[in-house]
Every structure is written in C-alpha cells, then in structure tokens.
PAGU-369103 format. One record per residue: residue number from 1; x, y, z of N, C-alpha, C in turn. Coordinates in pm, 1 decimal, padded with zeros to 6 digits, m for minus. Example, Ala and Ser with C-alpha at 12.3 -4.5 7.8 and 13.67 -1.06 7.14 Angstrom:
<rs>
resi | n_px | n_py | n_pz | ca_px | ca_py | ca_pz | c_px | c_py | c_pz
1 | 01319.0 | m00569.0 | 00780.0 | 01230.0 | m00450.0 | 00780.0 | 01320.0 | m00330.0 | 00780.0
2 | 01285.0 | m00225.0 | 00708.0 | 01367.0 | m00106.0 | 00714.0 | 01290.0 | 00003.0 | 00787.0
</rs>
This chain:
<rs>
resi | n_px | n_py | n_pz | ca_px | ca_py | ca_pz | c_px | c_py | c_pz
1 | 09641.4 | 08234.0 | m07339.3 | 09764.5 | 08162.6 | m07370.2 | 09747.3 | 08089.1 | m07502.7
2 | 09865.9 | 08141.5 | m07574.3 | 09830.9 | 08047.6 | m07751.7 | 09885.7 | 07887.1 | m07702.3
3 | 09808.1 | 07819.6 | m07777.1 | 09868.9 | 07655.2 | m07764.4 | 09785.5 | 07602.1 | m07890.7
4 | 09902.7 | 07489.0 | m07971.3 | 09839.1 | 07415.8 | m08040.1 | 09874.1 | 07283.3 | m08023.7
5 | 09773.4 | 07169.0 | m08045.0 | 09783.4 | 07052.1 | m07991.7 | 09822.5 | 06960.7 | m08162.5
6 | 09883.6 | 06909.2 | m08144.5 | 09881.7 | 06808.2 | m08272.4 | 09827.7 | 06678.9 | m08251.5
7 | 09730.1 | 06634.2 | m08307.1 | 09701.9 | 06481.6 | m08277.2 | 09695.5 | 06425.6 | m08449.8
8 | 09702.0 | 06288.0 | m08398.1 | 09618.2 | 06177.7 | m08528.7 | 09743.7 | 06107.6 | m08592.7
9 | 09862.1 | 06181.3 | m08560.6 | 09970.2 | 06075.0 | m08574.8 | 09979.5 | 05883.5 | m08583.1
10 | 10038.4 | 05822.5 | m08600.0 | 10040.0 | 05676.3 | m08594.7 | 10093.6 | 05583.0 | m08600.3
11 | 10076.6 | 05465.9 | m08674.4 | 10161.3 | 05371.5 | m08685.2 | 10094.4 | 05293.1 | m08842.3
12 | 10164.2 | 05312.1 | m08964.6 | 10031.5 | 05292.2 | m09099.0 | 10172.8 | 05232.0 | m09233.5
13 | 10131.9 | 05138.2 | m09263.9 | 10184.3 | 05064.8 | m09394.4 | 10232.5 | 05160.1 | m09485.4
14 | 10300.5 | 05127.0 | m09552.6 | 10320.4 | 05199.7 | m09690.8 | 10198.0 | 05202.7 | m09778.0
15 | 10158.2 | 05371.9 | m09880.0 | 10025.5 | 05354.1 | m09909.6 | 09887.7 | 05362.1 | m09836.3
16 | 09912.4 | 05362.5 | m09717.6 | 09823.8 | 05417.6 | m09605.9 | 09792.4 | 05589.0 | m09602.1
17 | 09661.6 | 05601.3 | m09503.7 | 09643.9 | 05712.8 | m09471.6 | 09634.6 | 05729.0 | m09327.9
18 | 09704.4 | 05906.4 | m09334.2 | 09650.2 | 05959.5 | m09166.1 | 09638.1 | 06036.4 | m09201.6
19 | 09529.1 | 06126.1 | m09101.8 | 09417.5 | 06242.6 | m09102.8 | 09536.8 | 06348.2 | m08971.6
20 | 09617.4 | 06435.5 | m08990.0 | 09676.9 | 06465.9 | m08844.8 | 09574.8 | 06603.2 | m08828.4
21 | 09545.8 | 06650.3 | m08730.3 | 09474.3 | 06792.3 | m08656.5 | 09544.6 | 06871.5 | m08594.7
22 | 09570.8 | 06970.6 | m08580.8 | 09600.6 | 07083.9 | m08478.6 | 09507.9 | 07193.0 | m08474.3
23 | 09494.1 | 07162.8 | m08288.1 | 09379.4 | 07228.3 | m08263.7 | 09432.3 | 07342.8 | m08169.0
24 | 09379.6 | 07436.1 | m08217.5 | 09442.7 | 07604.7 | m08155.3 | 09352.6 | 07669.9 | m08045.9
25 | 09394.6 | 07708.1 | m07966.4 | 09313.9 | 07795.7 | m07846.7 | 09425.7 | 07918.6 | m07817.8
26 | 09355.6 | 07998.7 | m07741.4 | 09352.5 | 08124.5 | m07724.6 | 09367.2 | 08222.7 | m07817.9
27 | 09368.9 | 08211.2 | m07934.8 | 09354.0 | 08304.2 | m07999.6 | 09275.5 | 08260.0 | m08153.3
28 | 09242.8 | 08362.3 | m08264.9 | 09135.6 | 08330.2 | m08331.5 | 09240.7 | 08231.3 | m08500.8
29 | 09215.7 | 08137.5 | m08532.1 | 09347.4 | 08069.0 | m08614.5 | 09294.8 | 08162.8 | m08756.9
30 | 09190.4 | 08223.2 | m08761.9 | 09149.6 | 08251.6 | m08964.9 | 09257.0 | 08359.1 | m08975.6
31 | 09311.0 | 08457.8 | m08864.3 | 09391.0 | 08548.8 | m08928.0 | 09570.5 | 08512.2 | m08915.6
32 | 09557.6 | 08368.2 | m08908.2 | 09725.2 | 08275.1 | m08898.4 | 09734.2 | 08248.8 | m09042.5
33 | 09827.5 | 08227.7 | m09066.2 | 09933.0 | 08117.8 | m09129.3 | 09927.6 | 08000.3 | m09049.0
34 | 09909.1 | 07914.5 | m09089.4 | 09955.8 | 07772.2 | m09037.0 | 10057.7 | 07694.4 | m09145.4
35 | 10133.6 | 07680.8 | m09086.6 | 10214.0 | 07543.5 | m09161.2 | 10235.7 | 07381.3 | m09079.7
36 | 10274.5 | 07324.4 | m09165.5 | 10304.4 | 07192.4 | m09108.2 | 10406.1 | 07142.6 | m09129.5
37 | 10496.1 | 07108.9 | m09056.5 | 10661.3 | 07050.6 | m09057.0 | 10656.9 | 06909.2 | m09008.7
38 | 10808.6 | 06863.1 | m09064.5 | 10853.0 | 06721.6 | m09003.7 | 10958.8 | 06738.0 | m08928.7
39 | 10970.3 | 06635.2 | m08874.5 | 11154.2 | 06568.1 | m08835.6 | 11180.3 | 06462.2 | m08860.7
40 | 11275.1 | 06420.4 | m08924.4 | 11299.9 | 06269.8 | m08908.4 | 11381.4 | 06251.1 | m08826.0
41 | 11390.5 | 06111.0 | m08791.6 | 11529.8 | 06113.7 | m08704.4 | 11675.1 | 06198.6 | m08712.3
42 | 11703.3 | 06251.2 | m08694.0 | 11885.5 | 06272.9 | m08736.1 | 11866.7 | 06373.6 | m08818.2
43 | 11759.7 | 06409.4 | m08867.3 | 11769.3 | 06524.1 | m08991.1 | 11722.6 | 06669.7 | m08945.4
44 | 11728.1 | 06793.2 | m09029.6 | 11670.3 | 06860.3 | m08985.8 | 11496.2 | 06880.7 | m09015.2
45 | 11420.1 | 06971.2 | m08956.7 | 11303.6 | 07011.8 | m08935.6 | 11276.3 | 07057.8 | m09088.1
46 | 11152.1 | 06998.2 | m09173.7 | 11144.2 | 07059.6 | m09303.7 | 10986.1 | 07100.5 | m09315.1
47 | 10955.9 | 07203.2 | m09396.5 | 10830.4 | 07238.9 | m09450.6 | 10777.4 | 07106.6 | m09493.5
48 | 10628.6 | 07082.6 | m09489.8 | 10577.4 | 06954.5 | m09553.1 | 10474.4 | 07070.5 | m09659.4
49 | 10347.3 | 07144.5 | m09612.9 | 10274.0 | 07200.2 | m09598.8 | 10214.5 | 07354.9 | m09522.1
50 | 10137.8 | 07404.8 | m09602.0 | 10109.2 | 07555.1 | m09513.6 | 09971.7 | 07568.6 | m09603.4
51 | 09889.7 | 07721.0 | m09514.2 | 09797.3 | 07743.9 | m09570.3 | 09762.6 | 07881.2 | m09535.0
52 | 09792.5 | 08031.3 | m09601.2 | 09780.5 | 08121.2 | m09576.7 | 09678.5 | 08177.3 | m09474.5
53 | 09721.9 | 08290.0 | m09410.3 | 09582.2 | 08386.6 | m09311.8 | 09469.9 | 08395.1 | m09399.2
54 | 09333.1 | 08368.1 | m09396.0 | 09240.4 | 08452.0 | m09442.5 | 09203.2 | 08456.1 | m09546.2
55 | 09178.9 | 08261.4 | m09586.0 | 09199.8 | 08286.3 | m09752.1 | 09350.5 | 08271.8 | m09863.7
56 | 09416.5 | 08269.0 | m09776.8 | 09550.1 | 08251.9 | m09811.2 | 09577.6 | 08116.2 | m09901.0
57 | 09656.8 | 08118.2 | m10014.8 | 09659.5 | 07998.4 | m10067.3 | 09772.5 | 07924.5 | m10014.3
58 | 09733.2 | 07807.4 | m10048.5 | 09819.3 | 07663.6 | m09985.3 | 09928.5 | 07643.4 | m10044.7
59 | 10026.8 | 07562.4 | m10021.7 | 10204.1 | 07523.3 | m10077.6 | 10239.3 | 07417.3 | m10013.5
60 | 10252.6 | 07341.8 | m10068.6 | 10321.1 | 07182.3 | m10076.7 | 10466.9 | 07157.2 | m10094.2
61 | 10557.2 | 07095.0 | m10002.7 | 10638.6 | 07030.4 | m10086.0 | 10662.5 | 06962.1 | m10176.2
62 | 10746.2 | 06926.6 | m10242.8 | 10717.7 | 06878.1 | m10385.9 | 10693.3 | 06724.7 | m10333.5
63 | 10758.9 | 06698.9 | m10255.3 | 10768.0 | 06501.2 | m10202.2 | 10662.2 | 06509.3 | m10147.4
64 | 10559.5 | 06612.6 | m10119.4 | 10429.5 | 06553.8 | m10080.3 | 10323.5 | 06650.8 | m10188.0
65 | 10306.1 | 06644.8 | m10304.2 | 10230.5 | 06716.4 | m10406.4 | 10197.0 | 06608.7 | m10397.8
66 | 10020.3 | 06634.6 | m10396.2 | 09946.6 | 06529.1 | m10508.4 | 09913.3 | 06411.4 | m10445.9
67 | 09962.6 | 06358.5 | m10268.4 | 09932.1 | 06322.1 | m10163.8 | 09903.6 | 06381.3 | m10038.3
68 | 09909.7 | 06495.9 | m10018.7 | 09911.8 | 06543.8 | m09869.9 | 09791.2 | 06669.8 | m09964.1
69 | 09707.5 | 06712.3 | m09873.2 | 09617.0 | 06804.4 | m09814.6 | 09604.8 | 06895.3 | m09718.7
70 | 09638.9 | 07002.1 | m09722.5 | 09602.3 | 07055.7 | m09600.9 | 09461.4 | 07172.2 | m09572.0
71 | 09383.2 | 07174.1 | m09501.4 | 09268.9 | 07234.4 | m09502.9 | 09236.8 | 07310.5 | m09329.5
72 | 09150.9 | 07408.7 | m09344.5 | 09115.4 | 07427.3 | m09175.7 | 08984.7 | 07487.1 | m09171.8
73 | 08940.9 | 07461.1 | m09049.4 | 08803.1 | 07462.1 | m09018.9 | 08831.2 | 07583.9 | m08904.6
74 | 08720.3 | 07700.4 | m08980.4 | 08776.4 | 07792.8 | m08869.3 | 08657.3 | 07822.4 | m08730.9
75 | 08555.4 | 07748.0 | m08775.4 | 08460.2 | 07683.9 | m08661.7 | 08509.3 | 07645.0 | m08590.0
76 | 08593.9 | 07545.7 | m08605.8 | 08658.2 | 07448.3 | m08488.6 | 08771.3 | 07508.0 | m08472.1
77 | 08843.9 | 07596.1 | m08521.8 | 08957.6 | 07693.3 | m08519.0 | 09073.0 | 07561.0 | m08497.9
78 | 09095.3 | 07503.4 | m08592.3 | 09186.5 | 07400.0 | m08619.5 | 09200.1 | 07348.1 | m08779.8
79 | 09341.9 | 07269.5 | m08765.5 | 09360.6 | 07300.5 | m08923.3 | 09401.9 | 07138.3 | m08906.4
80 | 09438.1 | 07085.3 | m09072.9 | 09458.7 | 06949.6 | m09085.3 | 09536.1 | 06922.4 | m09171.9
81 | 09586.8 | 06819.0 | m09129.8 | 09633.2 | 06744.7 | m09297.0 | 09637.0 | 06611.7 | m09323.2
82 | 09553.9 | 06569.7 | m09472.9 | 09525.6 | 06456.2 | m09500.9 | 09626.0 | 06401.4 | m09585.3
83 | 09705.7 | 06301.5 | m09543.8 | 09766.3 | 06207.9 | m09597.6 | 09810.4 | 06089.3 | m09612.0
84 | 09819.5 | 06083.9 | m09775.4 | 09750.5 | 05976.4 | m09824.6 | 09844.3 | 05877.5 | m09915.6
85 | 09892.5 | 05821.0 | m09943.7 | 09953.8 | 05691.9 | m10003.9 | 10114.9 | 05773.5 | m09936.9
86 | 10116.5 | 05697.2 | m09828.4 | 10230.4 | 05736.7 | m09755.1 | 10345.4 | 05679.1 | m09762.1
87 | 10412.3 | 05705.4 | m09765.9 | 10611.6 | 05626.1 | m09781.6 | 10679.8 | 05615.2 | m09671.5
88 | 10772.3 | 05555.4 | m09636.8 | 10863.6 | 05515.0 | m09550.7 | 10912.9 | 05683.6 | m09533.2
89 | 10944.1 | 05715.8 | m09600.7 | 11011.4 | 05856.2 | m09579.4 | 10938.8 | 05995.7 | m09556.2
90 | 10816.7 | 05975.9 | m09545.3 | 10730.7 | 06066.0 | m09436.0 | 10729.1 | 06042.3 | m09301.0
91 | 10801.6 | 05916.7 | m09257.2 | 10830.7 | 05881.8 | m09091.0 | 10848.5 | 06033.7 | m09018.2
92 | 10821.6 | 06072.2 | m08959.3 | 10875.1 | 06209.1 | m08823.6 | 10789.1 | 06257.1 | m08788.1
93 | 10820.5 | 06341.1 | m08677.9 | 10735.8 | 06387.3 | m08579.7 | 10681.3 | 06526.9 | m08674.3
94 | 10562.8 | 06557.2 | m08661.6 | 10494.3 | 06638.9 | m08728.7 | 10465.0 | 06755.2 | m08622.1
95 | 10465.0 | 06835.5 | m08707.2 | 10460.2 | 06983.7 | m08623.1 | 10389.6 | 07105.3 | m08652.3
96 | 10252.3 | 07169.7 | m08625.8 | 10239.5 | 07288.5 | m08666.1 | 10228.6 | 07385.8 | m08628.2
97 | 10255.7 | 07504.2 | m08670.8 | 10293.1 | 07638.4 | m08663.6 | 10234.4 | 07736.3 | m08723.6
98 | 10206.7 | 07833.6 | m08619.6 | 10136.0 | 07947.9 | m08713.5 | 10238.1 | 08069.6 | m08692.1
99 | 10149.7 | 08182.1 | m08781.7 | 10231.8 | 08302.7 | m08765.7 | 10130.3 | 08425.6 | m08836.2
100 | 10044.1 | 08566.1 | m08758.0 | 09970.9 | 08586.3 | m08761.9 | 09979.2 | 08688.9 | m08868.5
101 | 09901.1 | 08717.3 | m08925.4 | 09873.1 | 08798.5 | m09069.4 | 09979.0 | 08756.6 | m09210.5
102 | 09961.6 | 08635.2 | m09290.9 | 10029.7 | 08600.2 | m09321.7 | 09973.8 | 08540.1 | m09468.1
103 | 09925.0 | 08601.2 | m09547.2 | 09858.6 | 08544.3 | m09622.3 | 09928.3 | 08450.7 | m09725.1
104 | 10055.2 | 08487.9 | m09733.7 | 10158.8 | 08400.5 | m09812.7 | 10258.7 | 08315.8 | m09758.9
105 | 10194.1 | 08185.6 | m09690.9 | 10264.7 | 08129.5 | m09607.8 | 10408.3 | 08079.4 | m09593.8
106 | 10458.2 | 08017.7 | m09711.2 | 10561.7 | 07939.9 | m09788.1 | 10710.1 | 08050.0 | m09754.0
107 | 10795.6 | 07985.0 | m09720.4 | 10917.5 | 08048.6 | m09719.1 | 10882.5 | 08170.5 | m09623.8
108 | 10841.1 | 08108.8 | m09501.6 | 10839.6 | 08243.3 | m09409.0 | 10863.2 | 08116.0 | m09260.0
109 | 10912.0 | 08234.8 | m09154.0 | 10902.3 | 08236.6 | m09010.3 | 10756.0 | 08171.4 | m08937.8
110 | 10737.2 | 08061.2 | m08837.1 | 10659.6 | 08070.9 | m08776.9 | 10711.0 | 08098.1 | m08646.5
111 | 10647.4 | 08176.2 | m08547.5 | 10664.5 | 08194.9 | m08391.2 | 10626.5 | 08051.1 | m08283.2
112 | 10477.6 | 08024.9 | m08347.7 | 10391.7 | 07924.3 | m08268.0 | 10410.4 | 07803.1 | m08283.1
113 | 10458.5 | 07719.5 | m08213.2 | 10437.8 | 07544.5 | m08250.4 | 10391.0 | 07458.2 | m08133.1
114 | 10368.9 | 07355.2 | m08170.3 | 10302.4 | 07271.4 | m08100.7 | 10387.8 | 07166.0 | m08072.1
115 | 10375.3 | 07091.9 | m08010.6 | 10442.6 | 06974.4 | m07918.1 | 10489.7 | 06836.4 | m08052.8
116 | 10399.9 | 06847.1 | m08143.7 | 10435.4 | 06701.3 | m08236.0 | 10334.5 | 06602.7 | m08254.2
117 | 10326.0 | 06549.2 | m08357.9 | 10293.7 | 06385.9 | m08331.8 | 10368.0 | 06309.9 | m08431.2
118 | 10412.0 | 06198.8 | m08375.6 | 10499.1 | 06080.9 | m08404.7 | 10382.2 | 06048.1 | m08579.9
119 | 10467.3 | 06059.4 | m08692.6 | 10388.4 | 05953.4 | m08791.5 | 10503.5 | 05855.5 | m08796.5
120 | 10417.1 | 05711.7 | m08785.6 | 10540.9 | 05625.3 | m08867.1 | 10496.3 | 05515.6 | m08992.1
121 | 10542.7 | 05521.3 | m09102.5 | 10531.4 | 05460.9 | m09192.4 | 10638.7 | 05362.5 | m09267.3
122 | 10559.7 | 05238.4 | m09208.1 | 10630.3 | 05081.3 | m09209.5 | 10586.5 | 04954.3 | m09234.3
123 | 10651.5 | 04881.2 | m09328.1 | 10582.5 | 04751.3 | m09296.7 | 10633.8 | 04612.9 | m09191.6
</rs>
C-alpha cells in the first residue's frame, strides 16, 4: 500500500525556519517525482516545490526561490523541504505528492498525496 506521511509542520515567527519530511512506504520513492504543495485558507492548492525521478532536476516557485529547498534521501526513501526566512504568506497546509517515472517534475499531474501538515507563520 503507497502512503506518504508529512511531518515537521508548526507554529514559527516571521523569518523563521521549518525542516517539513515526507516519508514514503510501499513502494521505492528514487523512481517518483515528488512535489510539494500548499493551501491556504480559502485559496486554492498551489505548487511550492518538486524534484524529478532519478536525478531529476528541482523547480521552485518563484515566492519561494532562494528560501525553500527541497532534497531526498533515498536511503530513508523520503524527501524534504527546508524552509527558511518564512512569511506570513507561506501559512497552509503542506502536501506531498509523487508521480512515478517523472523526471521533469514541474507542470505535471501527481496521483499520490499525503494527509498534510499545518505550517503557520506569525507573530
């Protein structure tokens, strides 16, 4: 059974960091796509981040270039994203998704998602 868990979500100042994880089982994550989405309240679901199958290169939104990271460990068959001097307007539930043989992640379909984690960024 595929499942991915999202953790590391929070509660962090403006200019703060969170580390979020999604950790994948039943199947092997190096030949996924992973991406990473938001929600904010009231809005719709947007790309933040992704990181191609297999070597695949990475794609950023532009409102998170140059603060957000995303990387994966295919030991631990889980992927991440580090971010870092955070704004009020990265608040939402975070989400990731894969989609298998996908080396060009950006502007594509995922099948797989995971449950969320709440970021909130406030003072």
């Amino acid at each position: 059974q595929l499942q991915l868990v999202e953790s590391g979500g929070g509660l962090v100042q403006p200019g703060g960091s969170l580390r979020l994880s999604c950790a994948a089982s039943g199947f092997t994550l190096d030949y996924y796509a992973i991406g990473w989405f938001r929600q904010a309240p009231g809005k719709e679901r947007e790309g933040v981040s992704c990181i191609g199958s297999s070597g695949g290169s990475s794609n950023y939104a532009d409102s998170v270039k140059g603060r957000f990271t995303i990387s994966r460990d295919n030991g631990k068959n889980a992927v991440y994203l580090q971010m870092n001097s955070l704004k009020p307007e990265d608040t939402g539930i975070y989400y990731c998704a894969v989609e298998p043989l996908l080396p060009q992640c950006w502007d594509a379909e995922y099948d797989y998602w995971g449950q969320g984690t709440q970021v909130t960024v406030s003072s």
